[in-house]
DRENMARKOL-287621 format. One line per 2 residues: number of its first residue (from 1); their letters; for each residue x, y, z of N, C-alpha, C. Coordinates in Angstrom, 2 decimals. Each point is the difference from the previous one (the first is absolute). Layout:
// DRENMARKOL-287621
NUM	A	X/Y/Z/X/Y/Z/X/Y/Z | ...
// end
This chain:
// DRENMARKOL-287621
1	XX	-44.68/13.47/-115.90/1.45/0.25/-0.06/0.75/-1.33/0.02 | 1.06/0.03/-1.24/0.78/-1.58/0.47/0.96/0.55/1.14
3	XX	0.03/-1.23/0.69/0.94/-0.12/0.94/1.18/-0.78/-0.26 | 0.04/-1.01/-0.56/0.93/-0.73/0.20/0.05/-0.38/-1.65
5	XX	1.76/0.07/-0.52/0.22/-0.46/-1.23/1.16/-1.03/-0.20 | -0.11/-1.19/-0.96/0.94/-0.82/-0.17/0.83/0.17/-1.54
7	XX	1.26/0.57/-0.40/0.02/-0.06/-1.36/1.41/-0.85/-0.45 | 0.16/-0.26/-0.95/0.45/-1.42/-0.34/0.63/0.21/-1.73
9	XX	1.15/0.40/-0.43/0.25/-0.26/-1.27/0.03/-1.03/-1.02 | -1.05/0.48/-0.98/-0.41/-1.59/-0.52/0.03/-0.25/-1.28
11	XX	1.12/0.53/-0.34/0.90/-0.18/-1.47/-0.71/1.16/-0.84 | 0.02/0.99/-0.04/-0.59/1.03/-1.13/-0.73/0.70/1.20
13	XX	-0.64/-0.13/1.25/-0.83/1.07/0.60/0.33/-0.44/1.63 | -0.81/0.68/0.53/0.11/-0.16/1.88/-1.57/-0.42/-0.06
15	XX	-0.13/-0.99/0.33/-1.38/-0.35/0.41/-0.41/0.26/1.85 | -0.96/0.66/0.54/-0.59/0.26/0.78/-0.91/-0.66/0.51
17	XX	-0.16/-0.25/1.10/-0.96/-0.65/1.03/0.05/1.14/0.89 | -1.75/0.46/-0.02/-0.12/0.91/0.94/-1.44/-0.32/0.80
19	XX	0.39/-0.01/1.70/-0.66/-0.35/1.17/-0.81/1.23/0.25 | -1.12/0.42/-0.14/-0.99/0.93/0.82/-1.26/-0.29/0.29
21	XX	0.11/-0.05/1.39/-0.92/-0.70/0.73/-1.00/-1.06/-0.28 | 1.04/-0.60/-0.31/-0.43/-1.47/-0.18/-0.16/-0.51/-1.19
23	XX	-0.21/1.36/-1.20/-0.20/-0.49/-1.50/1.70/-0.24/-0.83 | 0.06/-0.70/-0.30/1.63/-0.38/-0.86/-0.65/0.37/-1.49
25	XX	1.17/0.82/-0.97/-0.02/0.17/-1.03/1.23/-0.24/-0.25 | 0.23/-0.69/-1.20/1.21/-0.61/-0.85/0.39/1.16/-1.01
27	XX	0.89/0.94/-0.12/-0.26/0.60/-1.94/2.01/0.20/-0.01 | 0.28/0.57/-0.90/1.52/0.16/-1.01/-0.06/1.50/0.17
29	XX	1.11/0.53/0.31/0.69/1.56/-0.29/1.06/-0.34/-0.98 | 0.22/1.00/-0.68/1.57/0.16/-0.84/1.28/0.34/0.54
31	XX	-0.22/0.83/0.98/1.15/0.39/1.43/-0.93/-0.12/1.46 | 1.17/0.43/0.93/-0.14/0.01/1.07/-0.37/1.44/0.44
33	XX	0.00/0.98/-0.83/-0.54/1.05/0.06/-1.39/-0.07/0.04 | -0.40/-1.21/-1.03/-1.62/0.34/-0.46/-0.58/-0.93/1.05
35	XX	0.75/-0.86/0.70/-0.99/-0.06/1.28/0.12/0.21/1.03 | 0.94/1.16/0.18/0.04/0.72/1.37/-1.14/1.29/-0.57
37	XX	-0.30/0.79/-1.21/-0.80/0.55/-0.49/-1.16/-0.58/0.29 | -0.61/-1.08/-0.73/-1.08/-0.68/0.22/-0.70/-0.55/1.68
39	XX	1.56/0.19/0.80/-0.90/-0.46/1.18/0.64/1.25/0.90 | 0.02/0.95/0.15/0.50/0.96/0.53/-0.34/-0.08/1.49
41	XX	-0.93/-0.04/0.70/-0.34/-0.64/1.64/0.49/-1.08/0.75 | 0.86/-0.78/-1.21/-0.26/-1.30/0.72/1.19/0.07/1.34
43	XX	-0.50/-0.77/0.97/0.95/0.02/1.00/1.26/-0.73/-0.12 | -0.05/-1.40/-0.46/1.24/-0.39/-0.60/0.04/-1.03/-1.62
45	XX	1.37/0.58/-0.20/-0.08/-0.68/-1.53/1.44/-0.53/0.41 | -0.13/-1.29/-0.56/1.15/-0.79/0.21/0.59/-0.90/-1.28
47	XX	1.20/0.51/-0.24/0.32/-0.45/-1.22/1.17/-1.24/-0.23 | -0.22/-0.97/-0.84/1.04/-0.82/-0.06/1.31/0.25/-0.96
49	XX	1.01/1.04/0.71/0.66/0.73/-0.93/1.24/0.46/1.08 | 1.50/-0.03/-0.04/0.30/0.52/1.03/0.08/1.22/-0.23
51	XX	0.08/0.57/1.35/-0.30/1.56/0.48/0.97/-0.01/1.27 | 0.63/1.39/-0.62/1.58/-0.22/0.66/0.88/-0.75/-0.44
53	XX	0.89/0.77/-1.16/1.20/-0.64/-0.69/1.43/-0.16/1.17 | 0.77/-1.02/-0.38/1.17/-0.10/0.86/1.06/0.10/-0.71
55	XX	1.29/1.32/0.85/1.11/0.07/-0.67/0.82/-1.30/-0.36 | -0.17/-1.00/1.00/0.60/-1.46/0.14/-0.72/-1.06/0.26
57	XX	-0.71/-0.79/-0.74/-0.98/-1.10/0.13/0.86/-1.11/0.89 | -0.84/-0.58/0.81/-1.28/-0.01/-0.09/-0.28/0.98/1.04
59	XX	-1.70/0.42/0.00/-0.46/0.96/1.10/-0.49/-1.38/0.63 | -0.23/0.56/1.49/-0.09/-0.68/1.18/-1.67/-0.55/0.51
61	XX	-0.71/0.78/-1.06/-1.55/-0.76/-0.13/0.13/-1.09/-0.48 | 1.02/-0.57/-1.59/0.09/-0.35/-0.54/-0.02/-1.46/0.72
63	XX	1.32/0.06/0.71/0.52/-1.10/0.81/-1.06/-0.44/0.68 | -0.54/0.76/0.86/-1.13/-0.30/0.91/-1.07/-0.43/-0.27
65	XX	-0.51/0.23/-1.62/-0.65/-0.94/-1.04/-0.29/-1.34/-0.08 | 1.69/0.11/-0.79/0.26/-1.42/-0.62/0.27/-1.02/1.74
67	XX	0.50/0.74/1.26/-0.19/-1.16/1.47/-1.51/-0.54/0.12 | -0.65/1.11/-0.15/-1.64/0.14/0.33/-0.40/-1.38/-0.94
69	XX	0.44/-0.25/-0.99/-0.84/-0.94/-1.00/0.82/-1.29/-0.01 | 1.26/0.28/0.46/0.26/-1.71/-0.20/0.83/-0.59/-1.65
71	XX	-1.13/-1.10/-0.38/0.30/-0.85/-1.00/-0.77/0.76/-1.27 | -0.70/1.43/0.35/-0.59/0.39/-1.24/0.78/1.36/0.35
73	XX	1.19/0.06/0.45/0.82/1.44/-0.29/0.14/0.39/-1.02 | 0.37/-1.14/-1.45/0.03/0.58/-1.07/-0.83/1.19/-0.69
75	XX	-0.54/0.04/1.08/-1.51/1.01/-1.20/0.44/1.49/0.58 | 1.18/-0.02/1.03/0.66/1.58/0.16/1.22/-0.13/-0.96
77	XX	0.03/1.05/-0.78/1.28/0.38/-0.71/0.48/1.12/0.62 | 1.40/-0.40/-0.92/0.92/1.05/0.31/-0.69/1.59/-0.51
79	XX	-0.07/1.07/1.16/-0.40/1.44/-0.64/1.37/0.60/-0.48 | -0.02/0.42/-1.31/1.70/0.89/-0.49/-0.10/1.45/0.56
81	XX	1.14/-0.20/0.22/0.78/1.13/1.22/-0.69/1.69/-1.32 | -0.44/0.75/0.70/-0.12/1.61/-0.82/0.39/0.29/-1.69
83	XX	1.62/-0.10/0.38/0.77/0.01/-1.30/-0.31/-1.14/-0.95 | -0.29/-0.75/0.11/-0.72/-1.18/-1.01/-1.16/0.55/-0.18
85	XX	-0.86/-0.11/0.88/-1.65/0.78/-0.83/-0.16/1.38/-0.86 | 1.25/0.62/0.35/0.34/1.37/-0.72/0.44/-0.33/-1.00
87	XX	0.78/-0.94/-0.53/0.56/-0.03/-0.95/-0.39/-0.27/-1.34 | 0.41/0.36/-0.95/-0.25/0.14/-1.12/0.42/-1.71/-0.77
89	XX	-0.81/-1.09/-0.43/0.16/-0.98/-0.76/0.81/-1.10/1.37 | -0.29/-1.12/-0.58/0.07/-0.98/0.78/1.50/-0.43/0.07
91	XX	0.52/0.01/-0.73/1.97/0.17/0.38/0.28/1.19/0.85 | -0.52/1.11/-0.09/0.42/0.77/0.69/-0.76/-0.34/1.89
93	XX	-1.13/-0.45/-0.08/-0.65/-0.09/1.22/0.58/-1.34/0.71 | 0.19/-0.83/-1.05/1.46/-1.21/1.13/0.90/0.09/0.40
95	XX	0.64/1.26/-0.78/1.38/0.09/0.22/-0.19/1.41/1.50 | -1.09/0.44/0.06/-0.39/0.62/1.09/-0.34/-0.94/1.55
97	XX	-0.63/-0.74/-0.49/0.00/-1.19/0.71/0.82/-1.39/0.74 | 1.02/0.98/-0.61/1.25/-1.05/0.84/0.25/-1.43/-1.28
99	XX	-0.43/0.39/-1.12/0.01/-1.25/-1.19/-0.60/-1.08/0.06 | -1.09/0.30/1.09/-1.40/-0.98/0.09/-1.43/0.49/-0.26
101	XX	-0.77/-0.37/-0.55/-1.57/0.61/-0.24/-0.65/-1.03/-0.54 | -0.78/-1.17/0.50/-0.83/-0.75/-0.78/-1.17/0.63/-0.42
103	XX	-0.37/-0.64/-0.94/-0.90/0.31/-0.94/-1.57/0.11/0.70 | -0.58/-0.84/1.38/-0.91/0.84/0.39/0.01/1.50/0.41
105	XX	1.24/0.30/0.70/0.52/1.26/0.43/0.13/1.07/-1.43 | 0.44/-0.57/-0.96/0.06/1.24/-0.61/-1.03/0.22/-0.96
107	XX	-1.18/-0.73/-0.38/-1.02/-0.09/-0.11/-1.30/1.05/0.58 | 0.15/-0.02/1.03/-0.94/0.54/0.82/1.16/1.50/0.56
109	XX	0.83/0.21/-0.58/1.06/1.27/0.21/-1.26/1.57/-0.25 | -0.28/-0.10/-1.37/-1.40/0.79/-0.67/-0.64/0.49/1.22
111	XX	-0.53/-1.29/0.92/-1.48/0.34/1.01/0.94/0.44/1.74 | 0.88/-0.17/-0.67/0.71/-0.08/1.88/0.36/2.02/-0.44
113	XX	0.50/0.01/-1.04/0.34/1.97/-0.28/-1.07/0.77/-0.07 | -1.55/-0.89/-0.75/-1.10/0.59/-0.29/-0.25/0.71/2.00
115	XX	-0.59/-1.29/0.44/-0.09/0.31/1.36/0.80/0.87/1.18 | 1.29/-0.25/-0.25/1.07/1.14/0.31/0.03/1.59/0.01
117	XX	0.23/-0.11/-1.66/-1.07/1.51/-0.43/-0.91/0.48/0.48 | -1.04/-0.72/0.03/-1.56/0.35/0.35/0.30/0.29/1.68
119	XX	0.53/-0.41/0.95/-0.03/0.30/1.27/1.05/1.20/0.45 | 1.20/0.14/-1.08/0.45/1.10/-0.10/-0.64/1.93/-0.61
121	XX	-0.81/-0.74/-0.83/-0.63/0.76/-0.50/-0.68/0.43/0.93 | -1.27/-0.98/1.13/-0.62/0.10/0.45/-0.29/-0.19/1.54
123	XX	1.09/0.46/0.60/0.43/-0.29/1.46/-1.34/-0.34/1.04 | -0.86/0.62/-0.50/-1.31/0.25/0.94/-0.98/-1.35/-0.19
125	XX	0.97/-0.63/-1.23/-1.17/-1.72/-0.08/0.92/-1.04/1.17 | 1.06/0.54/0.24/0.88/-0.51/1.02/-1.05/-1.08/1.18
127	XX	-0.48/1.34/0.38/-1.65/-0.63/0.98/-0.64/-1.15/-0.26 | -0.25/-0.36/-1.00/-1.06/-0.79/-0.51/0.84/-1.41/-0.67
129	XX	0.88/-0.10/-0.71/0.77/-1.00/-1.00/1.42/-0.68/1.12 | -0.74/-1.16/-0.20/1.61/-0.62/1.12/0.06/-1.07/-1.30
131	XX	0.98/-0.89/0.30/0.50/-1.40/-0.93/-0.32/-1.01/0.94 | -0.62/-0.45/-0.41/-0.46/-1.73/0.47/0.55/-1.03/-1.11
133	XX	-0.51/-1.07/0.38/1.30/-1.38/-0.46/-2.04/-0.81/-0.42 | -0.11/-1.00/-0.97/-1.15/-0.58/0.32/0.35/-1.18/0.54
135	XX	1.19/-0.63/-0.23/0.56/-1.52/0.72/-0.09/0.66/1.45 | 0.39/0.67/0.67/0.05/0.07/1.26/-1.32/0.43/0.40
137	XX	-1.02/0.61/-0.45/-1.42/-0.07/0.42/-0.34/-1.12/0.14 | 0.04/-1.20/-1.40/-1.09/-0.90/0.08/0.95/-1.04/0.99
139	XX	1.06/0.09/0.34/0.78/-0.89/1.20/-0.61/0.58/1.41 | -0.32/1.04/0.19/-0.17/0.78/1.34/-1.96/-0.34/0.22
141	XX	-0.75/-0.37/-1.39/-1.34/-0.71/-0.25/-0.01/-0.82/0.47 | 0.77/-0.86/-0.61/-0.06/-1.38/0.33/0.46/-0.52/1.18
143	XX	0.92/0.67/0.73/1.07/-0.64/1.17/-2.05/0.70/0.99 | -0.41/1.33/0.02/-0.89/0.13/0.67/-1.44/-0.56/-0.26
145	XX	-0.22/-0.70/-0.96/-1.15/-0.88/-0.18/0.28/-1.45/-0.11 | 1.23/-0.33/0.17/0.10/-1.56/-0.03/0.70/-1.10/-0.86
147	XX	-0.12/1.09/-1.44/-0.29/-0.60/-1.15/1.70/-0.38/-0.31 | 0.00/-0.94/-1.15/1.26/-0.37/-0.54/0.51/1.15/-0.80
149	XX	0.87/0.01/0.03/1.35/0.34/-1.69/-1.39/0.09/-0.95 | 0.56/0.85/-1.02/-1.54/-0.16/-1.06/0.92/0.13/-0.90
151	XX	1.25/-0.07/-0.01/0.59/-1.05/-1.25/0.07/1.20/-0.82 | 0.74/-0.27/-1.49/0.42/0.82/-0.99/-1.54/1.05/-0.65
153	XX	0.01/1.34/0.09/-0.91/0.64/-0.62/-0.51/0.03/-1.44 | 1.27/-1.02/-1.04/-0.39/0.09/-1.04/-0.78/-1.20/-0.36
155	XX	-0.38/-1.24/0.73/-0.83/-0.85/-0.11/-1.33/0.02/0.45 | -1.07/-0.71/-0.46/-1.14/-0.05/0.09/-0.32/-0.36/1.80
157	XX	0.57/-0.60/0.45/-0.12/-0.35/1.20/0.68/1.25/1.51 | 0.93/0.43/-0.89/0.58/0.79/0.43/-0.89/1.52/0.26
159	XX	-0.67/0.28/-1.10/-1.22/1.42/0.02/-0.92/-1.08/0.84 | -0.43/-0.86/0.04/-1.33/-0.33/0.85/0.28/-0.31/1.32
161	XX	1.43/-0.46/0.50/-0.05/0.37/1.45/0.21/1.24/0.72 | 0.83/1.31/-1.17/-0.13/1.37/0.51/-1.57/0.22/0.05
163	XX	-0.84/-0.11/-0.58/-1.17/0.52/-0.01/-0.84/-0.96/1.23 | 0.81/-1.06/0.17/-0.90/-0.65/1.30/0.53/1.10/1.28
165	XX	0.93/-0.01/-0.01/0.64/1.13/0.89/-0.19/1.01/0.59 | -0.26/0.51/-1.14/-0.74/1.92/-0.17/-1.76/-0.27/0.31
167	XX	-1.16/-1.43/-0.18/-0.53/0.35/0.68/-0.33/-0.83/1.75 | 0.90/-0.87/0.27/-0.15/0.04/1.22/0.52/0.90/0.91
169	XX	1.52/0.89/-0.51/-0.23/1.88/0.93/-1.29/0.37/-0.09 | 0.13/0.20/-1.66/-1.52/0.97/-0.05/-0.81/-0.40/-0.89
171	XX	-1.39/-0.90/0.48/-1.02/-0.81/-0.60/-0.63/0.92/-1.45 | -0.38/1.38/0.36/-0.23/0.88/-1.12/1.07/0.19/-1.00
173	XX	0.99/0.71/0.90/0.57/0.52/-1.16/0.73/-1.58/-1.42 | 0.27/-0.97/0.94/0.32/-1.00/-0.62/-1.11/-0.42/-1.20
175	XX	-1.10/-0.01/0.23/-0.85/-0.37/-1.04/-0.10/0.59/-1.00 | 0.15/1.23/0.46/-0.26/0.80/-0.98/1.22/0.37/-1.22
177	XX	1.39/-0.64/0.96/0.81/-0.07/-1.08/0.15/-0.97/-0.89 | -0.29/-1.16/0.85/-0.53/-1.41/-0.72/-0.88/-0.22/-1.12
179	XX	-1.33/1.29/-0.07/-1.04/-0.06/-0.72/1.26/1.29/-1.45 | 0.77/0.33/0.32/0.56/0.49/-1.24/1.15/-0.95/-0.24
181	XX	0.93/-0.86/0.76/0.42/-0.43/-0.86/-0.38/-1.10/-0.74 | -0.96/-0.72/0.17/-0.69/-0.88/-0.53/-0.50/0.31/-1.37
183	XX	-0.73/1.62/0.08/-0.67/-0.13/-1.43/1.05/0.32/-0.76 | 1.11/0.84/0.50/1.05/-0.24/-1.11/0.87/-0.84/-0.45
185	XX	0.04/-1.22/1.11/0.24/-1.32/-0.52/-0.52/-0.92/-0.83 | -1.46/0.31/0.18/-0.68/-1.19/-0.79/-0.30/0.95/-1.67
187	XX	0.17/1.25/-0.26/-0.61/0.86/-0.68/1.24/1.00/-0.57 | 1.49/-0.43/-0.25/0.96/1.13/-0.14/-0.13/0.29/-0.93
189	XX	-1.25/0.85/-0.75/0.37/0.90/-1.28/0.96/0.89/-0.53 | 0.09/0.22/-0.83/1.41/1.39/0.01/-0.49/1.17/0.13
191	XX	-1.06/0.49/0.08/-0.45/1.32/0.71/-0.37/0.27/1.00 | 0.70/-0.67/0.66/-0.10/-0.10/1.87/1.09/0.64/-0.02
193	XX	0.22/0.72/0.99/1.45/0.80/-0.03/0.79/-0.55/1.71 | -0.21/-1.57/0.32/-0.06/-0.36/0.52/0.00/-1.71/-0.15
195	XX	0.60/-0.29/-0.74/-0.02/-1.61/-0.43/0.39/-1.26/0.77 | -0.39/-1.08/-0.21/0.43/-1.11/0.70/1.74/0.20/0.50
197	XX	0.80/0.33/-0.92/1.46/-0.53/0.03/0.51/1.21/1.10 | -1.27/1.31/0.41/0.36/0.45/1.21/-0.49/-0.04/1.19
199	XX	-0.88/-1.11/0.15/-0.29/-0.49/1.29/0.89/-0.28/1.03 | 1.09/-0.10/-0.30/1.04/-0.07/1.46/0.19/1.30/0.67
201	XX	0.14/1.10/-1.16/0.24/1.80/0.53/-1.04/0.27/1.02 | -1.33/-0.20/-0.90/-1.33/0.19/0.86/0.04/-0.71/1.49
203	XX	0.66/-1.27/-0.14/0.10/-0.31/1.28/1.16/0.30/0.91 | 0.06/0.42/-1.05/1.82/1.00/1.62/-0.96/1.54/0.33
205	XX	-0.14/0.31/-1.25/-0.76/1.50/0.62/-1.42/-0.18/0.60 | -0.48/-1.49/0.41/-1.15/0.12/0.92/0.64/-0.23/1.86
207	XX	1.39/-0.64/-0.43/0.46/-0.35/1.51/0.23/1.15/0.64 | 0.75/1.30/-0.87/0.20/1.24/0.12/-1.18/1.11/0.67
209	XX	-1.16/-0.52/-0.82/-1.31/1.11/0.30/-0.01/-0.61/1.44 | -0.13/-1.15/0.41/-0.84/-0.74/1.03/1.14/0.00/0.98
211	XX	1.00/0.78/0.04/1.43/0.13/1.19/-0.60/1.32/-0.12 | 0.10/0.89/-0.55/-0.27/1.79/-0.10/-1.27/-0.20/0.67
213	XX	-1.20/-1.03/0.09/-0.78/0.54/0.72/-0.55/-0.21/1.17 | 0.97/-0.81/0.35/0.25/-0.53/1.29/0.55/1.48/1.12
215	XX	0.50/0.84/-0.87/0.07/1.49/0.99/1.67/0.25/1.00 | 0.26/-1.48/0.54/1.29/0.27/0.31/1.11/-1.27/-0.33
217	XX	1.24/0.28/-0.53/0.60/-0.69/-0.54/0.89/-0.50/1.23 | 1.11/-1.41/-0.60/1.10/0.16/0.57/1.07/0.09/-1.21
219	XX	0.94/0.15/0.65/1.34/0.77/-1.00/1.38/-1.06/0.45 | 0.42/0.00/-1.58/1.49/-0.42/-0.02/0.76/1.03/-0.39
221	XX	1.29/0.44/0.26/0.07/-0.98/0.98/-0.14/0.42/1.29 | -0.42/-0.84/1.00/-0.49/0.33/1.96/0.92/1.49/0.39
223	XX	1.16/-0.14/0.10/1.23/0.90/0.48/0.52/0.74/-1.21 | -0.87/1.25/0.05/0.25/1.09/-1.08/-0.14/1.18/0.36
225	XX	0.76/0.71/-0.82/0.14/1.78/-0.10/-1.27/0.17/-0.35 | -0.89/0.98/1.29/-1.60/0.10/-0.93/0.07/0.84/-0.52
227	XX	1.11/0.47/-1.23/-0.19/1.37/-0.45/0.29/-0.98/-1.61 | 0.47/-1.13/0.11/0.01/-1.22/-1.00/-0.90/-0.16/-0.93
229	XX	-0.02/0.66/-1.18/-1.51/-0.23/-0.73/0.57/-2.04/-0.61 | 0.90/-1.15/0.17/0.86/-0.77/-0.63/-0.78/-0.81/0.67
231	XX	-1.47/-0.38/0.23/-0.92/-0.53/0.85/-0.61/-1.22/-0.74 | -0.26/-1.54/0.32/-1.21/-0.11/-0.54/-0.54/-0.16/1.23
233	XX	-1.69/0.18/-0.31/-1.12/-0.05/1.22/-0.84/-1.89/-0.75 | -0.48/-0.11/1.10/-0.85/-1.47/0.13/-1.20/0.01/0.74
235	XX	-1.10/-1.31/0.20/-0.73/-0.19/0.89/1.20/-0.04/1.52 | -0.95/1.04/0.57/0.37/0.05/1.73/-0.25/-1.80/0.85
// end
């Protein structure tokens, strides 16, 4: 049975990192349906997507985020308030938005309604799917193993100190993510459905698997309505 899942939007699919007992498997769904389908047991799936829209941005995880990280806050955006993700075309979703929406935000609009839907649809995955952050995992890694800043994810140096990271938490599971992103680094064919230029996703959705299977989280933000699904969870 998997237990623990990390998933990660990675321009055309959700790539998956999934933790069961001890074996890590890497693979791509087309929705978030098909891997709450595909892993139907798992105890938690944690997605980098927000969950819990706000009538008035910012929500209060948000904030508690971008304090949590400092000088790499940038990597929390603004989430658009309901009426923007509802909306029909991108003039109409700014002008919902108070006449602001940058372009990561409305970009990723698609996966923030996909996921929305799907938990509306599906109240009972409620259980299982929280929103995690991967900057605030691999900060909550590193501040508890020692390690430095591991620097921008889209550089070469940048994937090899997350992966130093992931295995001094966890010596296995780290290798074993190490031993995939490597061969798809040194080896990115185009029938990998999984290529070099998405090795950063893979490594947000391995920080994800390896917080989910850690079993208990902590939550931003601290002082909340626990009836609040507007959560992200982290390493405890």
């Amino acid at each position: 049975m998997t237990t623990a899942l990390g998933v990660d939007w990675a321009r055309g699919c959700w790539v998956v990192v999934a933790l069961d007992d001890g074996d890590v498997t890497i693979t791509t769904e087309p929705t978030v349906l098909n891997v709450w389908r595909a892993h139907p047991d798992a105890d938690a799936i944690l997605v980098d997507i927000p969950i819990g829209l706000p009538e008035t941005p910012p929500r209060d995880c948000d904030r508690a985020a971008a304090s949590m990280l400092g000088e790499r806050q940038s990597s929390v955006f603004d989430v658009p308030r309901r009426a923007a993700v509802e909306a029909d075309g991108y003039e109409a979703a700014r002008a919902e938005n108070g006449g602001r929406l940058g372009s990561q935000s409305w970009g990723l609009v698609p996966r923030i309604r996909e996921v929305d839907c799907f938990l509306d649809a599906h109240p009972e995955a409620e259980a299982q799917v929280y929103e995690s952050h991967p900057e605030v995992c691999y900060a909550r890694f590193a501040a508890r193993t020692g390690a430095d800043d591991p620097g921008s994810k889209l550089e070469a140096a940048g994937l090899d100190a997350r992966l130093s990271i992931l295995e001094t938490v966890d010596e296995a599971f780290g290798t074993q993510v190490r031993r995939f992103v490597e061969s798809r680094r040194d080896d990115p064919q185009w029938h990998h459905r999984i290529q070099s230029g998405r090795l950063d996703d893979v490594l947000d959705a391995a920080a994800l698997a390896l917080t989910a299977g850690e079993g208990s989280f902590g939550v931003l933000p601290e002082k909340r309505n626990v009836d609040d699904r507007r959560v992200i969870v982290y390493p405890s």
